[in-house]
C-alpha positions in Angstrom: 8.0 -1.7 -17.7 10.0 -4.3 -15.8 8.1 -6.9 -14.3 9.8 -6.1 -10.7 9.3 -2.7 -11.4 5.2 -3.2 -12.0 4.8 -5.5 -8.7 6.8 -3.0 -6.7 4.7 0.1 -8.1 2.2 -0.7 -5.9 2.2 -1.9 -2.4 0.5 -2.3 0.8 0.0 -4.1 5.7 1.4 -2.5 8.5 3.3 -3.7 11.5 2.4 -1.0 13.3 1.1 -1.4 16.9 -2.4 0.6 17.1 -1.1 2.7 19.7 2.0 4.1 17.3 -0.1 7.0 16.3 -3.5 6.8 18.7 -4.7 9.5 17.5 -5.7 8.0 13.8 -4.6 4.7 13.8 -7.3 2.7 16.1 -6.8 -1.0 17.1 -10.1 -3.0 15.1 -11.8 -3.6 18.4 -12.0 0.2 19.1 -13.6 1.0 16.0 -17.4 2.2 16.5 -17.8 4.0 12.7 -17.0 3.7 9.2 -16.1 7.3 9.5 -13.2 6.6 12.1 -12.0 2.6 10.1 -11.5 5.1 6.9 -9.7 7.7 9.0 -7.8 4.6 10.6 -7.0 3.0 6.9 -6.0 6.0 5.2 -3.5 7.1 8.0 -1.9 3.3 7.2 -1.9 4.3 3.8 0.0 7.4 4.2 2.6 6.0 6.5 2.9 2.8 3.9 3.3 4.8 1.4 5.8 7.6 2.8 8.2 4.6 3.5 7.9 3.6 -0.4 8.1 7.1 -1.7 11.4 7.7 0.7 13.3 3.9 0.4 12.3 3.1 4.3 12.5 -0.4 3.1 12.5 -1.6 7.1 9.5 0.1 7.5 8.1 -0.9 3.9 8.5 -4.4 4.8 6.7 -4.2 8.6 3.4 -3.2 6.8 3.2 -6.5 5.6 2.4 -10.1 6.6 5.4 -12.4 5.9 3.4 -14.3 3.5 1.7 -11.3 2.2 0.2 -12.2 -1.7 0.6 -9.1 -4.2 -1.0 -9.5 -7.6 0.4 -7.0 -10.2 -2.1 -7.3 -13.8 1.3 -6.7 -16.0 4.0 -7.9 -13.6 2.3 -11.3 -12.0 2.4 -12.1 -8.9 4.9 -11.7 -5.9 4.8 -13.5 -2.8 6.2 -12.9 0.8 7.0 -9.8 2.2 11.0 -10.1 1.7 10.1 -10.6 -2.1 8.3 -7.5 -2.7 11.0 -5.5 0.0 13.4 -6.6 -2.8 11.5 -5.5 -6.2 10.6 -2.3 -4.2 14.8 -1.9 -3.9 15.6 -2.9 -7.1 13.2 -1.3 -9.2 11.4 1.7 -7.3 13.9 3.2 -4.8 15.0 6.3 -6.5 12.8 5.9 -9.5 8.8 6.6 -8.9 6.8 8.2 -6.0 3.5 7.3 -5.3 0.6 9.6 -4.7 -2.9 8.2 -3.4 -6.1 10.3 -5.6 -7.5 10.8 -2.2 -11.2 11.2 -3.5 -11.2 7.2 -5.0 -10.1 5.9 -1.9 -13.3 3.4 -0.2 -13.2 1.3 3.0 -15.0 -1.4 4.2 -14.8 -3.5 7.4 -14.2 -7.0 7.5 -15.8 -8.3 10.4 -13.7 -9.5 13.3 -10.7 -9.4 10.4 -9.9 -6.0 9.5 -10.7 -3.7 6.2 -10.1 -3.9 2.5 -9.0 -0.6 1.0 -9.8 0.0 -2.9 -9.0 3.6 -4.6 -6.8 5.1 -7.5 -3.4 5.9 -7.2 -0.5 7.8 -9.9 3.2 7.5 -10.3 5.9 9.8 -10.9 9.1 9.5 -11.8 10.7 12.6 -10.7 14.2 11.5 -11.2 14.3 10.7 -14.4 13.7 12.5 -17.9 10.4 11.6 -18.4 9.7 13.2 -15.0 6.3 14.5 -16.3 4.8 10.8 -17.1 2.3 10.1 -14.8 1.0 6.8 -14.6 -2.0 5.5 -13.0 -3.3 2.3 -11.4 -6.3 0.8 -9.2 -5.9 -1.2 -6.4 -7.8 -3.1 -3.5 -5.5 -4.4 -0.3 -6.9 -6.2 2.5 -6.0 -5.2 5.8 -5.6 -7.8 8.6 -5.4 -6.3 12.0 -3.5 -9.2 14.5 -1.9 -9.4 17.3 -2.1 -5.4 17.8 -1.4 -4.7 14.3 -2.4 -3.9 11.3 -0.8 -5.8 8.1 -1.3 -5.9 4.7 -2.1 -9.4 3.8 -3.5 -9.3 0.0 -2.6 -6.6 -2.6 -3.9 -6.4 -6.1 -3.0 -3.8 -8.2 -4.8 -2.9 -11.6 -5.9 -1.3 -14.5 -2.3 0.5 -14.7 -2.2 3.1 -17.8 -0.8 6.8 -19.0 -3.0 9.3 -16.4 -5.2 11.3 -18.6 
C-alpha cells in the first residue's frame, strides 16, 4: 500500500455547527451523559465518514482542524487538513469504503475539551478486483469542540492488517 493511500485510509473533526443535526449532534456544553457524548460522537463519525466513503472532499476537509495531526503506523504522518484532503483524493476516492465495527467503538470526555473516540474499523475496495479484501485497522481521534463545532484535531490510525 501507498503511503498516501495508508494515511488517507483512515480519517477523522468536524466543522459542523452543533445545531446542523440537533437531534444527535449536541454542542459539549449541553452534554449531561456519556450515553448522549457517544450518541453525539458516533453521529460525527457517520457523517465524517459518509463524506470519505462518497468523495465529499469539501465536507471531508470541514471535519478537521487546519492543523489537524494524523499518524498512519505504515504511511507516517500527515499534517494539516488540506494535506490529508489531498491523499484522501489521490489515493481513496474511488478506491476503498470505510465501514466503522460499530461494537469496538468507545468514548470518553475530555473535560472542557471535547472526546476522544477509539474503535475498529475495515476497508473495502469495491471497485477493484480484489473487491473481497477486507482490511482492518484501529484507531483513536480526539475530538475538539470550538467555537460551536466539533473538529477532529489528532488522528492515529493502527494496527492495520487482512480482517480475519
Amino acid at each position: 500500500m501507498s503511503r498516501s493511500w495508508i494515511a488517507a485510509a483512515f480519517v477523522f473533526g468536524a466543522i459542523l455547527p452543533a445545531s446542523s443535526n440537533a437531534q444527535t449532534v449536541l454542542p459539549l456544553d449541553a452534554i449531561k451523559t456519556d450515553a448522549e457524548l457517544k450518541r453525539t460522537i458516533t453521529e460525527l463519525d457517520r457523517q465524517l465518514f459518509d463524506a470519505y466513503n462518497t468523495c465529499d472532499l469539501v465536507k471531508f476537509e470541514s471535519f478537521f482542524t487546519t492543523d489537524v495531526e494524523f499518524y498512519h503506523d505504515q504511511g507516517g504522518v500527515t499534517l494539516g487538513s488540506k494535506a490529508l484532503t489531498e491523499s484522501v483524493k489521490q489515493n481513496i476516492c474511488g478506491k476503498a469504503q470505510r465501514v466503522l465495527v460499530p461494537e469496538s467503538l468507545s468514548v470518553f470526555p475530555m473535560k472542557g475539551y471535547g472526546a476522544v473516540e477509539m474503535g475498529t474499523h475495515r476497508f473495502t475496495h469495491p471497485w477493484e478486483q480484489d473487491h473481497g479484501v477486507v482490511g482492518e485497522g484501529r484507531f483513536i481521534q480526539l475530538w475538539q469542540y470550538k467555537d460551536g463545532a466539533w473538529k477532529l484535531r489528532r488522528v492515529i490510525s493502527y494496527d492495520h492488517h487482512l480482517a480475519q
